[in-house]
C-alpha positions as CSV (number, residue, x, y, z in Angstrom):
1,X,76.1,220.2,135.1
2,X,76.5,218.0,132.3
3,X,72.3,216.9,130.6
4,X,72.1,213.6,129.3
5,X,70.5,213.0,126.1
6,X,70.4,211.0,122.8
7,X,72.2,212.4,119.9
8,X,70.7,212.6,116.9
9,X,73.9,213.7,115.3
10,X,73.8,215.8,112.5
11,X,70.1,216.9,111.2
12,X,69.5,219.2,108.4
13,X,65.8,219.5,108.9
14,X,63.5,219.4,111.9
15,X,59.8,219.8,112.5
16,X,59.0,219.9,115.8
17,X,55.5,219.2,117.5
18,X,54.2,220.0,121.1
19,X,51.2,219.9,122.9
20,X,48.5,218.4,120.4
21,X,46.9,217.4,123.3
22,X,44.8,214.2,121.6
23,X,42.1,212.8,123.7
24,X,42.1,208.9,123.5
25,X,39.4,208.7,121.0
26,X,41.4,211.3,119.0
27,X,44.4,208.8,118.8
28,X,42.0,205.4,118.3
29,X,40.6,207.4,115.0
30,X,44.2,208.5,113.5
31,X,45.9,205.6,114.4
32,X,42.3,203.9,112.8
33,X,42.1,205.7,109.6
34,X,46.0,204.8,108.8
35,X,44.8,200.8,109.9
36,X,41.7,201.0,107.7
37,X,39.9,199.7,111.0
38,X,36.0,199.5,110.2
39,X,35.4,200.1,113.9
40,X,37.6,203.7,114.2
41,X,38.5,205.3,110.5
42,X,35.0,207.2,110.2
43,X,35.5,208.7,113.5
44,X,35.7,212.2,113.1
45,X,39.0,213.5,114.1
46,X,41.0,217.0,113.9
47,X,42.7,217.3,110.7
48,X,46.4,217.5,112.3
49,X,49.4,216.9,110.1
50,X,49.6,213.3,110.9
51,X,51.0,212.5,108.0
52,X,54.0,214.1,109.0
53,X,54.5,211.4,111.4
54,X,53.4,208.4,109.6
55,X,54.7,209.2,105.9
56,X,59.1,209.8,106.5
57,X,60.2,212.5,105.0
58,X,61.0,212.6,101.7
59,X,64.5,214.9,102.5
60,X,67.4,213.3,103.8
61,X,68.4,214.4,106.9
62,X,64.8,215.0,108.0
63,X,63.1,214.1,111.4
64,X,59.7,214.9,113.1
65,X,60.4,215.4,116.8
66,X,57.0,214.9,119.0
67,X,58.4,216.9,121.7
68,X,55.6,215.9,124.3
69,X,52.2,215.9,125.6
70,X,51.1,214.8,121.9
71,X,47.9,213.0,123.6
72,X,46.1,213.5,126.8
73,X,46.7,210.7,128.7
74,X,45.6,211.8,132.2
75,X,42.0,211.4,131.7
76,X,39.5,214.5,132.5
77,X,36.5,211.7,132.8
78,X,37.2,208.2,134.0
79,X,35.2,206.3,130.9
80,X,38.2,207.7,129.2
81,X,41.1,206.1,131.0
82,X,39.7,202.8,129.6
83,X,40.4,202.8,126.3
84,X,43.6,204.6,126.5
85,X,45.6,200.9,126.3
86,X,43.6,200.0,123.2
87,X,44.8,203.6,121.4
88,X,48.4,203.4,122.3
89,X,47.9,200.2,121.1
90,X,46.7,201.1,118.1
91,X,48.9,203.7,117.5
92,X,52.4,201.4,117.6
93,X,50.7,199.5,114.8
94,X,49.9,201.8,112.7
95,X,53.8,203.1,113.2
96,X,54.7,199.8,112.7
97,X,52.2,199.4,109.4
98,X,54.0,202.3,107.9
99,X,57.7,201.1,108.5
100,X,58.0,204.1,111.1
101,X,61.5,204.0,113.3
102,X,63.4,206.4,114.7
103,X,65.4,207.6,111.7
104,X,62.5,209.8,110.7
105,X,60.1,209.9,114.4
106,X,61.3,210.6,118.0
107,X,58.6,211.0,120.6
108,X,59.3,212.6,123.8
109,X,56.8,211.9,127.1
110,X,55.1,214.7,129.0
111,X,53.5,215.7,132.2
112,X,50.0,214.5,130.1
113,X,52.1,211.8,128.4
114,X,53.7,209.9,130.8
115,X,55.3,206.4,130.5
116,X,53.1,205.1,133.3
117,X,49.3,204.9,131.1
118,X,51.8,202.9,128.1
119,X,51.4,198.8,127.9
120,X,54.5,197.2,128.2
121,X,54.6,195.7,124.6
122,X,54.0,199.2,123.7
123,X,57.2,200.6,125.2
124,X,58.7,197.7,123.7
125,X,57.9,198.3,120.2
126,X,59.2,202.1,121.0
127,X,62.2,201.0,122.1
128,X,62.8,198.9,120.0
129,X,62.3,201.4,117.1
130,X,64.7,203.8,118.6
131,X,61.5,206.1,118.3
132,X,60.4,206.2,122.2
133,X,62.9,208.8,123.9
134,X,62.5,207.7,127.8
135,X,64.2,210.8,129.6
136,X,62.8,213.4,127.3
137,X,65.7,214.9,125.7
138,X,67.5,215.0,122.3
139,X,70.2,216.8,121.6
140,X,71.2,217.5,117.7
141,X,73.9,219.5,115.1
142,X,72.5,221.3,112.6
143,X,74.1,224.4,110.6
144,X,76.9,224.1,113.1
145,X,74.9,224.5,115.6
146,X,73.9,223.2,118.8
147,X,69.9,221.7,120.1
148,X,68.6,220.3,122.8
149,X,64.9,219.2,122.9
150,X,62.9,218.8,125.8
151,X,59.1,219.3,126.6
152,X,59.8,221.6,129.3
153,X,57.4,220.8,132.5
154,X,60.8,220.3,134.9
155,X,61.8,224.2,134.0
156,X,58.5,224.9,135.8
157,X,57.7,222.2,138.6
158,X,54.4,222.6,139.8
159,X,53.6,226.3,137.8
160,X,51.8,223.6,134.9
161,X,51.0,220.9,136.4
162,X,47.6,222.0,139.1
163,X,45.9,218.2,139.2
164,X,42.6,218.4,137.7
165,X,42.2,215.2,137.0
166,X,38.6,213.8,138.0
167,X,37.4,217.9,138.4
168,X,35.4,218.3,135.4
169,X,34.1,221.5,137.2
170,X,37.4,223.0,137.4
171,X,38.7,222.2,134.1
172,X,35.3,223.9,132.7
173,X,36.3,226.7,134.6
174,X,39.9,226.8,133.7
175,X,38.7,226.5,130.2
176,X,36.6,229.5,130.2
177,X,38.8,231.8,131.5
178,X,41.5,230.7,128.7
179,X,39.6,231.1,126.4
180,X,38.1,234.8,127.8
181,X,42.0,235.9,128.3
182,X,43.3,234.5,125.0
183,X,40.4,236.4,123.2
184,X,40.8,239.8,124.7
185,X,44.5,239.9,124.1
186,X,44.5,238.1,120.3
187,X,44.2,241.2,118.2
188,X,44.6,238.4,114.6
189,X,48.4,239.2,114.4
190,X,48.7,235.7,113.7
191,X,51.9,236.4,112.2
192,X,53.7,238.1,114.8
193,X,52.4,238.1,118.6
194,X,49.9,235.2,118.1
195,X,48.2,234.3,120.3
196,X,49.5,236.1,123.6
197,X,50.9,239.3,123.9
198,X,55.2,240.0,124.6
199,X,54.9,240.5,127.9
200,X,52.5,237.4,128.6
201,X,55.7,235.3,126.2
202,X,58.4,237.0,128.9
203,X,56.3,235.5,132.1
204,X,55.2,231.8,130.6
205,X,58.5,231.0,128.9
206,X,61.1,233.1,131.4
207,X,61.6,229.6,134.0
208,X,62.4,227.7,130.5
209,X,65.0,230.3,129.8
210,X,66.5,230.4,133.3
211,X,66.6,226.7,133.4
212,X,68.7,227.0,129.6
213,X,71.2,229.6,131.1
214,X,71.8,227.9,134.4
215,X,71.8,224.2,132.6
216,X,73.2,224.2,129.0
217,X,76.3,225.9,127.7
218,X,75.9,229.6,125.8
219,X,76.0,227.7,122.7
220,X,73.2,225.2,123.0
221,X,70.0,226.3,121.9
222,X,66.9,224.7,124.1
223,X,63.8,223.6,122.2
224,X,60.7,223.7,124.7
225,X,57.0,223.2,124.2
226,X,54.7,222.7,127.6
227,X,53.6,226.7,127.8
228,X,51.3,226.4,124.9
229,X,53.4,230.0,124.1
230,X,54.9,229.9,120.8
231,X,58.2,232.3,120.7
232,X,61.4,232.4,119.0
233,X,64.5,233.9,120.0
234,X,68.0,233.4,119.0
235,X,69.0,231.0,121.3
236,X,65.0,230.0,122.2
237,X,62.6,228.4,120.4
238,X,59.3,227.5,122.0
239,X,57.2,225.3,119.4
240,X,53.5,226.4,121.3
241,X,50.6,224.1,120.7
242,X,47.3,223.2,119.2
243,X,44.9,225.8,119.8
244,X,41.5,224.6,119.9
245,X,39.9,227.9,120.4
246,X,41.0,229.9,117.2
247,X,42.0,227.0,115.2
248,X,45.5,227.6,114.6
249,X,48.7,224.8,114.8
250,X,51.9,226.4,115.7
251,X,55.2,224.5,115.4
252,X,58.9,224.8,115.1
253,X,61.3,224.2,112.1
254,X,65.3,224.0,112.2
255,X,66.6,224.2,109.2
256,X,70.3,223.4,108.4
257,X,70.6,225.9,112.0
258,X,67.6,228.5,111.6
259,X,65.0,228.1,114.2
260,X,61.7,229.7,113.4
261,X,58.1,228.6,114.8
262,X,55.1,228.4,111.9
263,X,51.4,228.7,112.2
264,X,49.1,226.7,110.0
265,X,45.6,227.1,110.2
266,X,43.2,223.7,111.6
């Protein structure tokens, strides 16, 4: 089966971001502080690496993939699916304020991302930039070697995607017990196994793997987020997530054909 995408062509260096998960508010105050809006910048917000996406590289052959779910658009609370217009909103014009396009920023949707909460105008301005990627895939060369990026959630229909929309109760409890788990089995190897264990890697990511062998040729490697399980392989490279509980970024990096997956602390 043949996957469409857009190709990027040939890319040196790539940073790839999944799964920041931004609540509305979170996106009205970055998108504020780059606008200088009186109303927003003095919001407290988490100190991502937005600056990644809002300053271009300064290497040629350099682009910041958000390779979906970036913000929570599915709100938890309904107060909160209010303002979502007003922060995408925001958002395309502080891209626009800092001359972003796609040359140096693609963003990819996600199962909390979807086209469906975006204004019209705002899918516009993406599209016009070349900087929205509708179907959720890029494809790329780099080192002589073959990418594809997607977010992942179609590898696993249904396994991610339980509806808790409007169930504060629920996502409390879900919560909890993420948090429990995750602390149990973190032992600080932030370095290696962070923050799950192998064997909990081979369960999360193994549908994303199928999906790459039955899918993509041997010799295309698949870029994923969704799992919130950072892992690289040599053919797999899962960029994980922001993890609110122990205060650690990870992301992935291609350069000139080496994947590897970074953690910064938050």
């Amino acid at each position: 089966m043949s996957i469409e995408s857009i190709n990027l062509g040939s890319v040196d260096h790539a940073t790839i971001y999944s799964d920041w998960h931004l609540r509305p508010s979170d996106l009205l105050s970055m998108s504020g502080s780059i606008l200088h809006s009186r109303r927003w910048n003095e919001k407290p917000y988490p100190q991502l690496p937005y600056s990644d996406i809002f300053e271009p590289p300064s290497q040629s052959g350099s682009i910041i993939i958000g390779n979906g779910d970036m913000f929570h658009l599915s709100p938890l609370f309904p107060y909160q699916s209010e303002i979502v217009p007003d922060a995408l909103s925001y958002f395309a014009e502080a891209l626009y304020k800092k001359n972003v396009t796609g040359e140096t920023f693609r963003f990819i949707p996600g199962n909390h991302t979807k086209l469906k909460y975006f204004p019209p105008d705002v899918i516009s301005f993406l599209t016009e930039k070349s900087i929205l990627v509708p179907d959720g895939k890029l494809s790329f060369q780099s080192g002589g070697e073959e990418f594809l990026v997607m977010h992942g959630q179609e590898a696993q229909p249904g396994a991610y995607n339980i509806p808790l929309v409007g169930n504060p109760k629920v996502s409390r409890f879900m919560d909890s017990a993420l948090h429990k788990f995750r602390k149990v089995f973190n032992n600080g190897d932030v370095a290696g196994n962070y923050p799950f264990p192998p064997w909990v890697k081979n369960l999360l990511n193994k549908p994303q793997k199928i999906w790459q062998s039955m899918y993509l040729p041997p010799e295309t490697k698949l870029i994923s987020g969704h799992t919130h399980v950072p892992e690289v392989t040599p053919n797999y490279l899962n960029s994980g997530f922001w993890d609110v509980l122990f205060g650690y970024l990870s992301f992935g990096k291609v350069d000139r054909g080496e994947m590897q997956f970074r953690i910064r602390e938050i």
